[in-house]
Every structure is written in C-alpha cells, then in structure tokens.
C-alpha positions as CSV (number, residue, x, y, z in Angstrom):
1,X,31.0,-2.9,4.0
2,X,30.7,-5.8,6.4
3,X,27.7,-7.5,8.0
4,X,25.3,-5.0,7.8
5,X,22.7,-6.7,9.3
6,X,24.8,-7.5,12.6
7,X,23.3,-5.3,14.8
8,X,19.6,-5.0,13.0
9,X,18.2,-8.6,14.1
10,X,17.4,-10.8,16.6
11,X,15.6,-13.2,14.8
12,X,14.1,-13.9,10.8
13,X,11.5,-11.5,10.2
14,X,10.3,-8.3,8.8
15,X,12.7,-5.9,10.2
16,X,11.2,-2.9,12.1
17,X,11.8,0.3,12.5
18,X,14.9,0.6,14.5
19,X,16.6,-2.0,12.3
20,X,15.7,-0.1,9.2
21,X,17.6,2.9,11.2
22,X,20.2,0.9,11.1
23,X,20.3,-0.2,7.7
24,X,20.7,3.3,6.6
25,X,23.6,4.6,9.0
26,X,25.4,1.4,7.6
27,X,24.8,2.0,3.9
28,X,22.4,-1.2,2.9
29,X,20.1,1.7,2.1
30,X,21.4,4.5,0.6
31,X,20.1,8.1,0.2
32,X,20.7,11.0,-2.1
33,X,19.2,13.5,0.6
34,X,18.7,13.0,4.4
35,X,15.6,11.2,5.3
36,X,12.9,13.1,6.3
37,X,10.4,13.3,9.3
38,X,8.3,9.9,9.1
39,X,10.1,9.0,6.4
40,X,10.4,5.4,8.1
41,X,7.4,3.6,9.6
42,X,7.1,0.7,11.8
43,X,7.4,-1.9,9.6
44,X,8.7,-0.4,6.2
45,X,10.1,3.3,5.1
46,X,8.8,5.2,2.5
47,X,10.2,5.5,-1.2
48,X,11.1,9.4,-2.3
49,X,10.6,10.5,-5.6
50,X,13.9,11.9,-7.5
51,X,13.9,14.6,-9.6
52,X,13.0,13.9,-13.3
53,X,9.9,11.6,-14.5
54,X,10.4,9.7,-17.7
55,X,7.1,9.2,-19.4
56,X,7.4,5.7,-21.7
57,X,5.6,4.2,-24.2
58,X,4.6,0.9,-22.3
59,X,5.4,-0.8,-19.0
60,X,8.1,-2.6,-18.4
61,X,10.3,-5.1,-16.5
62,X,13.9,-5.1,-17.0
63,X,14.5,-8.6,-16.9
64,X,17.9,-11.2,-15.4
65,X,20.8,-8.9,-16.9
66,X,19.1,-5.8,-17.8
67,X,19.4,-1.7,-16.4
68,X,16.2,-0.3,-16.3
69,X,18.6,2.7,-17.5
70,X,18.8,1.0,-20.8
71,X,15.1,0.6,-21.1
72,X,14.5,3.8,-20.4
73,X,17.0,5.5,-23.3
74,X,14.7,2.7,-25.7
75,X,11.3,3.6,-24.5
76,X,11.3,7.1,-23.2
77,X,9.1,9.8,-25.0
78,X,10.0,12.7,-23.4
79,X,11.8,13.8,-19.5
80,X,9.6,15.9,-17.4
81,X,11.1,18.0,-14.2
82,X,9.8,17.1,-11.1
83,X,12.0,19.8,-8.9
84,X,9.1,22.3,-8.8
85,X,6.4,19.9,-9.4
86,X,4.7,18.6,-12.6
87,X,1.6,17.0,-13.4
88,X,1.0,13.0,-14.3
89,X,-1.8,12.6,-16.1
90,X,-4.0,9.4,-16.4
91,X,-3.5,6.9,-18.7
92,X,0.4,7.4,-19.2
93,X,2.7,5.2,-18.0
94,X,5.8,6.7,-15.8
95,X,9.0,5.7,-14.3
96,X,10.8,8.0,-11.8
97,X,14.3,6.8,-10.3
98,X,13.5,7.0,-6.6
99,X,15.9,9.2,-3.8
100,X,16.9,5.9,-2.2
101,X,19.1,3.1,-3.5
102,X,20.3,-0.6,-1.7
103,X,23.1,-2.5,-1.1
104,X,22.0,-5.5,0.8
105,X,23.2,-8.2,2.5
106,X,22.9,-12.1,1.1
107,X,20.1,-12.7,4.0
108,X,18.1,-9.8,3.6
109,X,15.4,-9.2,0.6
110,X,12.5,-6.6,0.4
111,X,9.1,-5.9,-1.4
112,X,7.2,-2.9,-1.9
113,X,3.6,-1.4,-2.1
114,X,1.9,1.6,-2.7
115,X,1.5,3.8,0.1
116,X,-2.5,4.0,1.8
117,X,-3.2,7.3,0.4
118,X,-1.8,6.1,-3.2
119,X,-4.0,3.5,-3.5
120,X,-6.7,5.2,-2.5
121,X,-6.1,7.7,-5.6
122,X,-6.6,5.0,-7.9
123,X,-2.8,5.7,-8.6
124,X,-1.3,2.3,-10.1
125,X,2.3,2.5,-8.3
126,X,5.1,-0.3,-8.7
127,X,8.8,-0.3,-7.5
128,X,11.0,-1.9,-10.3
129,X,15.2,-3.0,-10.0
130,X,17.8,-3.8,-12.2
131,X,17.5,-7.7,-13.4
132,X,14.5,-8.5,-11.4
133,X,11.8,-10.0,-12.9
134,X,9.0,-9.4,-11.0
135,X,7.4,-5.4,-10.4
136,X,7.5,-4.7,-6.5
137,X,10.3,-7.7,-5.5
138,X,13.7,-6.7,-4.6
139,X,15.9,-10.3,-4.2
140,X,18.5,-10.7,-1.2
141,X,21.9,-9.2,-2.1
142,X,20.4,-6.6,-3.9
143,X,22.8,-3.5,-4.7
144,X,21.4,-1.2,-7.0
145,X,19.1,1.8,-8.1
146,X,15.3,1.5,-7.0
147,X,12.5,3.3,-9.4
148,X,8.7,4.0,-9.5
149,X,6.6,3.1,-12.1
150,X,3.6,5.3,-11.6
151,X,0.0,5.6,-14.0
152,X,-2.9,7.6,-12.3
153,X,-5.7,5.7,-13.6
154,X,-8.6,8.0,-12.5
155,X,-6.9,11.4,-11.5
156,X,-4.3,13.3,-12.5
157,X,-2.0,14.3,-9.8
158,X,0.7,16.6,-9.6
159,X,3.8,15.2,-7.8
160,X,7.5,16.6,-7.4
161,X,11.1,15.7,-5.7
162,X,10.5,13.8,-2.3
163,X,7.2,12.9,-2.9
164,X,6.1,9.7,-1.4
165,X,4.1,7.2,-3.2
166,X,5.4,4.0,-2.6
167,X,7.0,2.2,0.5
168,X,9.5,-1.1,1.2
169,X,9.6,-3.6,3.5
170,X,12.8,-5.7,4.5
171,X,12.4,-9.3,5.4
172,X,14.7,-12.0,6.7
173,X,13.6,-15.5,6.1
174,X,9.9,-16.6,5.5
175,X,8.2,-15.2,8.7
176,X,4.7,-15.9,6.9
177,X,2.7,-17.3,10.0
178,X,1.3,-20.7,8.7
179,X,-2.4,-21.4,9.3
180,X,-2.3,-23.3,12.3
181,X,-0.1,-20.8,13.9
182,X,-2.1,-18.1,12.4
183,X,-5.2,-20.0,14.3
184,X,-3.5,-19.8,17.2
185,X,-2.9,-16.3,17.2
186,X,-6.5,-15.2,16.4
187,X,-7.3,-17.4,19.5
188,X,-4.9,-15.8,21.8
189,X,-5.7,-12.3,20.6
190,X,-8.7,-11.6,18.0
191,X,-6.8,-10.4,14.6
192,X,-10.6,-9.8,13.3
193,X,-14.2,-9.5,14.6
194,X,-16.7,-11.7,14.2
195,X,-18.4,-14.8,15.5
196,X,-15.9,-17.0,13.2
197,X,-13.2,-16.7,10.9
198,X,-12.6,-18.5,7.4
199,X,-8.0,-19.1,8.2
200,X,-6.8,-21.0,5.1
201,X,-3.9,-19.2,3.2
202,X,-4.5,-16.1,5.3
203,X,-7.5,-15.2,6.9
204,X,-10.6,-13.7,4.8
205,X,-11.7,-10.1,4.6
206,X,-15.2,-9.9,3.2
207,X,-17.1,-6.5,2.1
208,X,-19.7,-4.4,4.3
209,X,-22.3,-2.9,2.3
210,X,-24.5,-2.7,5.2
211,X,-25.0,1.5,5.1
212,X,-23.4,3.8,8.0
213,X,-26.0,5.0,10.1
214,X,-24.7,8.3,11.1
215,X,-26.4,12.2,11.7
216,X,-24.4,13.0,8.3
217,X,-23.8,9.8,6.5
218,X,-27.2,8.1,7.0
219,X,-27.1,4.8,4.6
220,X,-23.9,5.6,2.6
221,X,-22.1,2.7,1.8
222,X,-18.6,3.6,-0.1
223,X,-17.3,6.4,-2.5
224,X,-17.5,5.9,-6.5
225,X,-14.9,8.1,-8.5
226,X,-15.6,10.8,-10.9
227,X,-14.2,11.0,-13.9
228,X,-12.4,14.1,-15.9
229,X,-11.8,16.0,-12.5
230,X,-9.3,18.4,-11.4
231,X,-5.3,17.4,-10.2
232,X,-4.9,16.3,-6.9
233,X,-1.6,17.6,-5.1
234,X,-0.2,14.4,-3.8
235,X,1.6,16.5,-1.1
236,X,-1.3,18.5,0.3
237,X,-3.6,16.6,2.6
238,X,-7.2,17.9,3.2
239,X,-7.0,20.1,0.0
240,X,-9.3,18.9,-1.8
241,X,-13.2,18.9,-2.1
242,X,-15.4,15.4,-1.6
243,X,-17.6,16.5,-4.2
244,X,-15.4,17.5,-6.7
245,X,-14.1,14.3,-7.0
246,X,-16.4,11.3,-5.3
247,X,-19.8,10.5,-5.7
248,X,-20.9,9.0,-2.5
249,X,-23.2,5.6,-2.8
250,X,-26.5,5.0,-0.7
251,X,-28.2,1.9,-0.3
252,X,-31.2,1.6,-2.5
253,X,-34.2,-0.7,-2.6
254,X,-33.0,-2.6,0.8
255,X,-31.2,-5.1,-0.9
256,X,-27.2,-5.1,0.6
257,X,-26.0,-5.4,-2.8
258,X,-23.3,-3.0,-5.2
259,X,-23.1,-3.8,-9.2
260,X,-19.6,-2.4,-10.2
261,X,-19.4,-1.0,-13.7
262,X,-16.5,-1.6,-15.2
263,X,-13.3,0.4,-15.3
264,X,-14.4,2.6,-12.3
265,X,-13.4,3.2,-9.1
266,X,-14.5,3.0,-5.9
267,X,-13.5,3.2,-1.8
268,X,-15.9,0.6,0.2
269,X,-14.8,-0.9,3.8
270,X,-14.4,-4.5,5.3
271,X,-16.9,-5.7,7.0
272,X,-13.8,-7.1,9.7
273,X,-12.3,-4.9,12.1
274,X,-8.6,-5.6,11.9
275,X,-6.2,-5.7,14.9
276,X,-2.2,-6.6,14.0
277,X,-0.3,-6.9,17.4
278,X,2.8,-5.4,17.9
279,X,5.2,-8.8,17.2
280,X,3.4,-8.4,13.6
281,X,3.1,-6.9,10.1
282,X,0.2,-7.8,7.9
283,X,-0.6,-7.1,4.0
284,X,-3.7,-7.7,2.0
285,X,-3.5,-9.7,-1.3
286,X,-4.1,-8.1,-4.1
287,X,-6.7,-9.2,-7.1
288,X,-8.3,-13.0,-7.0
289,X,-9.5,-14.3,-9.6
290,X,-11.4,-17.1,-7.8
291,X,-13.5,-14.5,-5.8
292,X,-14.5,-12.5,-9.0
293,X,-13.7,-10.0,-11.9
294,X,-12.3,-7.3,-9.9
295,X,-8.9,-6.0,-8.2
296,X,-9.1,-5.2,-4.3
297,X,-6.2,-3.5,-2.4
298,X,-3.5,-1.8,-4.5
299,X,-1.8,-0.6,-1.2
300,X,-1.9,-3.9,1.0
301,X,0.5,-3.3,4.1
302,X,-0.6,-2.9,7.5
303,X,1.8,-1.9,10.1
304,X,2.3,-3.5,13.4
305,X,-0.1,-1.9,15.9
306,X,-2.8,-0.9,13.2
307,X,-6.0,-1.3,15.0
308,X,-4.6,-2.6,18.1
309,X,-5.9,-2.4,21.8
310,X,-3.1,-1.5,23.2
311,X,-3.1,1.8,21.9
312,X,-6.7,2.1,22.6
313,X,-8.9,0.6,19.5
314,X,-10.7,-1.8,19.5
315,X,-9.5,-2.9,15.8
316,X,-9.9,-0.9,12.2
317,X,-11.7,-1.6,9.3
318,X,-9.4,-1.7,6.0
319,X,-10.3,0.4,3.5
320,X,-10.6,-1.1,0.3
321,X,-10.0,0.0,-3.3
322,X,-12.0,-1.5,-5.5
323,X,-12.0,-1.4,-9.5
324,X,-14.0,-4.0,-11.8
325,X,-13.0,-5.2,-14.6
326,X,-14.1,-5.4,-18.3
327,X,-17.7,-6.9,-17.2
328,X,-20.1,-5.2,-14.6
329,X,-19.8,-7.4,-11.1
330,X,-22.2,-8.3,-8.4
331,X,-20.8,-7.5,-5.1
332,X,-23.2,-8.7,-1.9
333,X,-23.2,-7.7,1.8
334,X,-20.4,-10.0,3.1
335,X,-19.1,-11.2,0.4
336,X,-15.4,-12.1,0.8
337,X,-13.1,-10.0,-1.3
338,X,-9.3,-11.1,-0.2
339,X,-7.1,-12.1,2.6
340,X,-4.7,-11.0,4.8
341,X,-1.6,-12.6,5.5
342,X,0.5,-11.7,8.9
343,X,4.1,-12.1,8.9
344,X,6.4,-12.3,11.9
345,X,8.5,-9.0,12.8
346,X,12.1,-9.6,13.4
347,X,11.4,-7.5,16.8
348,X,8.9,-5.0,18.0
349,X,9.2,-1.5,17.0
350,X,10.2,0.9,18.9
351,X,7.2,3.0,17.5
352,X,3.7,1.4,16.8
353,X,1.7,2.3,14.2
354,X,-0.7,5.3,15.6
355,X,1.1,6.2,18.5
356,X,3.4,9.3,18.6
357,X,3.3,9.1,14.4
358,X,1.2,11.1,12.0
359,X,-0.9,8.0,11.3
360,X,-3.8,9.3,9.2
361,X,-5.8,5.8,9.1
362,X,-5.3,4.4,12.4
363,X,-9.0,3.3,14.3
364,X,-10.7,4.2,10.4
365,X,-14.0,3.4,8.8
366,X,-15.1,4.4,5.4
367,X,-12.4,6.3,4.5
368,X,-11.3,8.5,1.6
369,X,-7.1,9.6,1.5
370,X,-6.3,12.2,3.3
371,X,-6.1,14.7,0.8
372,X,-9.8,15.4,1.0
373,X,-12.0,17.4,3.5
C-alpha cells in the first residue's frame, strides 16, 4: 500500500480533515459505501452503522489475539436487521460491525467517542477492535474491522444502516499540549472565560446552576430525563417533543444547588465559555472519581474552531451529560466537574467547525440534541 501517510502530514498531531480525505482515497480507511455528506468533520469522521445489530448477553472486550467475530458467535442472543431500521431498547447491550474499516500505518493511531447528539441521549456508545484491550482505542498499525457497542440507558432509539453514533479521531505522536504550554495559550488567546483558570492536567470546567434569565426560560437550570418514554429516531432531528421526554429544572429556594438522584439523567451547561482555535482539537474527560459519584461527558470531542472568534463567537458553553451514581450527589453553583485537554492538530483544517458545515452546537447554551423542538 505504501506510506499512506506521505502526503496527510506536516507535523505530529491530530490529523484534520483534509488528511483524513486522504486517508480514505489511499485505503488506511476503508469503506463499504461511499462516504456521505458531512460524513468527515474537522478533526475526526464519523462511524456508520452496518447492517445487522447483534444483541449479547454482556459487554465485552476482545482481548491481545482475539476477533470480536468470535465473541460474537459465543455471546450473541439473537441478529436484528438494521437495513430498514429496528429499535434498541434500554438496558441491552449491542454490538453493530460499523460501514468503515482501517489499515493504518505504524505512526498513526486513533480513538473514538460518541457523537454530541449521542451523548446527549443518554446512549452509552463505544468503538471496539480486534485484540485491543481497551473500548474506544485503536493502536498504530491497526488493520482490521471497527464495531459499536451501543446500550440506550434512558431511551429507546430506533437506528438503521448509516446511522451515525460514534466518531474517530487520528493522531500522530502525543500532541497533548503540556500545562505550561497550555498556560501559554490561554494567555495568548482565552481558551475559557473567567477572571482565572485552574491549568493542571487540563484546564477545569466547573458547572453553572445559576438559572437562565430569559422571556421563556426564566430560572431553568438544565433538563432531567423521563423515564418509560417513546423511541427516538436517531436520524430525525427536531422530531421530537421536549415534554415528552425532559422535565426541565428551575431553581428553587435561592440556593444554586442540584441533588442528583441516582441512575438519572440529566443535560446541565458549564459555567466556562469554551473557545478551541483553529491549530487545535480539544476533548473532555470523562468520569472523576476525585470530583464525586457521578459520570460527566460521554461524548467529549470538541472540534477545532468550536466557540471560536474568528467565526464570530465569542466562545460556547459545553453541554454536559450528567448521570449520578448509586448514591444521591450534591452538585453546587461552580462546582468543577472535569477538564478539558487540547491537543495539537497536525495542520489547520481546511473547514472549521461551524463554518460552511451543518454544525448544530456551535455558539450553544443549555442545550438538548437536536432531535428535539
């Protein structure tokens, strides 16, 4: 095949793009249908679904010298058909072989996420590979088949062939920015409001629970998710009623406070407005066990330009998805919930995140997915 990574880099980094254009006319990614429109972002392209869903008994990793083909003929229960749409229903554990595939080079590795509007369905997504260890990690040299491991936690949803729930990024090197460089940056450019920042292994996110003052929205705070609602159609944005599937939260008493019951859901906002310039890609960490009994961020990538003044904003609030966990959990009015790492991009796209794409979350507040009006 040769170097396929010849002409897709300038420099270690995540690639962009144009790069990731290039990786698929060269055949480190490979494709059982054409890509379609928006199919690849600035920093990462998004994961298709393929055509059957094998619902399992458990969740699984295949492990160093292991098919997940082979689990699957051990732990499948029964093949569902995905071609003219089917229904996933909470609390089941799936794993769909995904449309795209890799064969990459020795220098270039990859890791994947859930998709914004995923996570923000409560929809536990993970990308698993043959012999890796690790859900979501895809080691350089990989050359192999790519699957999703899906389980709605709070809604079923109904998904089919070419839906997209999950997206990868491709990465040269360790282009994490280290926190003196990461300093410098926020200096030169502000990465997030505020009178100071807390920089040490990323730089902290806390949570706004100060209510929106707005002509509709006077005092709400975030979203909490009902439970034993209807399907949602992960391919059919703005379908879908607020009230038939969030319960919206007001502050009460004056105190800037939210106790999180356990096992629910909910859609609050960072109190940080987040800007990631163009010569970067940022993602959230996930779940901290320091910072309390609860999991923030299933879908933690940020593309470069999210926020960003040169296309007009004046950063975005990230939009955070929220579930506690066995015990009920004090949340307070700046409280900080995670981090966000930036990592250097190989080269600037040649599109930004917001501008000339269908970017549904770009300059957002409080936010629910986009598949409700």
């Amino acid at each position: 095949m040769g170097d396929v990574t010849k002409k897709t880099r300038t420099t270690d980094g995540i690639l962009p793009s144009q790069h990731i254009a290039a990786l698929v006319a060269n055949g480190a990614i490979t494709v059982e249908m054409p890509l379609g429109e928006g199919q690849i972002q600035p920093a990462s392209l998004d994961l298709r679904l393929g055509a059957t869903a094998y619902r399992v008994r458990a969740s699984f990793l295949p492990g160093p010298g292991s098919q997940v083909a082979t689990k699957l003929d051990e732990l499948v229960l029964h093949k569902i058909d995905l071609t003219n749409g089917a229904v996933l229903e909470t609390g089941c554990v799936y794993v769909v072989p995904l449309l795209e595939a890799l064969n990459l080079p020795n220098d270039l590795a990859a890791s994947a996420n859930p998709k914004s509007s995923t996570g923000r369905l409560d929809v536990f997504t993970r990308v698993i590979a043959d012999g890796v260890n690790a859900f979501d990690q895809i080691p350089a040299g990989y050359q192999g088949p790519l699957y999703a491991e899906i389980c709605p936690q709070t809604f079923p949803v109904l998904v089919r062939r070419g839906s997209k729930l999950s997206q990868i990024r491709f990465r040269i090197g360790t282009p994490q920015e280290s926190d003196a460089a990461l300093s410098a940056l926020h200096a030169a450019e502000p990465l997030v409001s505020g009178t100071t920042s807390d920089i040490a292994n990323g730089i902290a996110l806390s949570v706004d629970l100060t209510p929106e003052l707005s002509t509709h929205n006077e005092g709400l705070i975030g979203y909490r998710a009902k439970r034993n609602t209807g399907v949602v159609d992960m391919d059919e944005p703005g379908s879908h009623a607020i009230g038939d599937y969030w319960d919206e939260l007001y502050l009460r008493g004056g105190k800037r406070r939210l106790i999180l019951d356990p096992d629910q859901f909910y859609i609050l906002a960072s109190k940080e407005a987040v800007s990631i310039p163009p010569t970067h890609a940022a993602e959230m960490l996930p779940f901290n066990p320091l910072v309390g009994e609860f999991r923030v961020h299933y879908a933690g990538f940020m593309d470069p330009g999210f926020g960003h003044r040169s296309l007009g904003f004046d950063g975005a609030r990230v939009v955070l998805e929220v579930r506690s966990h066995k015990v009920p959990f004090i949340l307070e009015d700046g409280q900080i919930i995670g981090r966000l790492i930036y990592e250097r991009m190989a080269s600037v796209p040649d599109t930004l995140y917001g501008a000339d794409l269908k970017s549904n979350y770009q300059g957002q507040g409080l936010k629910l997915s986009k598949h409700f009006k």
